[in-house]
C-alpha positions in Angstrom: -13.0 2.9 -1.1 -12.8 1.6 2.7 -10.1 -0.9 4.2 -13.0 -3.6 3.7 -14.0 -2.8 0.5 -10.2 -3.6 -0.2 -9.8 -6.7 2.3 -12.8 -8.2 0.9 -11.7 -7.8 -2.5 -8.5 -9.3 -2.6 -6.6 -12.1 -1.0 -4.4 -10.0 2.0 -2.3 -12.0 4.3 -1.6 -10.5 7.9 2.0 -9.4 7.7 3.5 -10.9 10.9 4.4 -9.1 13.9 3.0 -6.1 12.0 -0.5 -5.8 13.7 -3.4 -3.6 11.2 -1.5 -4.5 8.3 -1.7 -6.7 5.1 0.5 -7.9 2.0 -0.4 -8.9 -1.9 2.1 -9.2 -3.9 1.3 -9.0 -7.7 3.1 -8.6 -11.4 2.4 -4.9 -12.7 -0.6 -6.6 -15.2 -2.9 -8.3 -12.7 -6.4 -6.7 -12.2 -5.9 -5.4 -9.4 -2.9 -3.1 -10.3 -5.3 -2.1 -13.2 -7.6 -1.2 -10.5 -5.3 0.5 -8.2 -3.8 2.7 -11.1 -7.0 4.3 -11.8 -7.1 5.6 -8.2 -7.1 9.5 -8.0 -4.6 11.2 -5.6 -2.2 8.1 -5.4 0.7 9.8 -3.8 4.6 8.8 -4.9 7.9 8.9 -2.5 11.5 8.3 -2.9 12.2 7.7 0.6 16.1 6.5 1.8 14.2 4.2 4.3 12.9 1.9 1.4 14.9 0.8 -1.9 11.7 1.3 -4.1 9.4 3.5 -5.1 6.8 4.1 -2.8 3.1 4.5 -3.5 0.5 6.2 -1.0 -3.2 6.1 -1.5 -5.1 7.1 2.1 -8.9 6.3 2.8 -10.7 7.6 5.4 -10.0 4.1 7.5 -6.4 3.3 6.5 -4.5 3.2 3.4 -2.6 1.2 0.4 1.0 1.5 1.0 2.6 0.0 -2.2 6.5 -0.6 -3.3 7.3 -0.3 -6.6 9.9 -2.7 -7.8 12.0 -2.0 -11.4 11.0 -5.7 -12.7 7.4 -4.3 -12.4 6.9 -6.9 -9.1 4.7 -4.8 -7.1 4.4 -5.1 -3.2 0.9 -4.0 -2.1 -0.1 -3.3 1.7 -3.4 -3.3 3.0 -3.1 -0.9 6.3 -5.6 -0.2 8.8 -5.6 3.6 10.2 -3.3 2.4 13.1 -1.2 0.4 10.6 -0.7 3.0 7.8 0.3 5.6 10.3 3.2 3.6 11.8 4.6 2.7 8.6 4.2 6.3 7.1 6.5 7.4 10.3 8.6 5.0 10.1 9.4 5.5 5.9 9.5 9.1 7.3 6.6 10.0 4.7 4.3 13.0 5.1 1.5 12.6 3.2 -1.0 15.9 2.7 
């Protein structure tokens, strides 16, 4: 998959003042968490820098940066290469 495959997909909206990247928020049964769990190498963080679990898949041109909330609400971020390396760094993720 490609950030456009992804952008195109899905309805993102721009997350102000946070240039390259995008939010969708979703309940844990929507199609696209069906299709995001079927993703190979999705990565998972406990980071102090965010209250819920975090979820990494990278792509060659960015990455889904997702937060995992206990009530199953799901925060999904469409990030551009720019966008998904700033927000890795400042989660204070390495991802291999």
């Amino acid at each position: 998959m490609t950030f456009q495959q992804f952008y195109n997909s899905y309805n993102w909206k721009p997350i102000i003042n946070c240039p390259g990247r995008f939010l969708l928020m979703i309940n844990s049964r929507s199609a696209f968490q069906k299709k995001y769990d079927n993703l190979e190498n999705i990565q998972k963080f406990r980071t102090p820098k965010a209250k819920d679990l975090v979820q990494v898949y990278h792509f060659e041109d960015g990455g889904l940066i997702s937060f995992m909330h206990d009530d199953g609400f799901i925060i999904h971020t469409l990030n551009t290469a720019e966008g998904f390396s700033r927000k890795l760094k400042q989660l204070e993720i390495s991802i291999s």
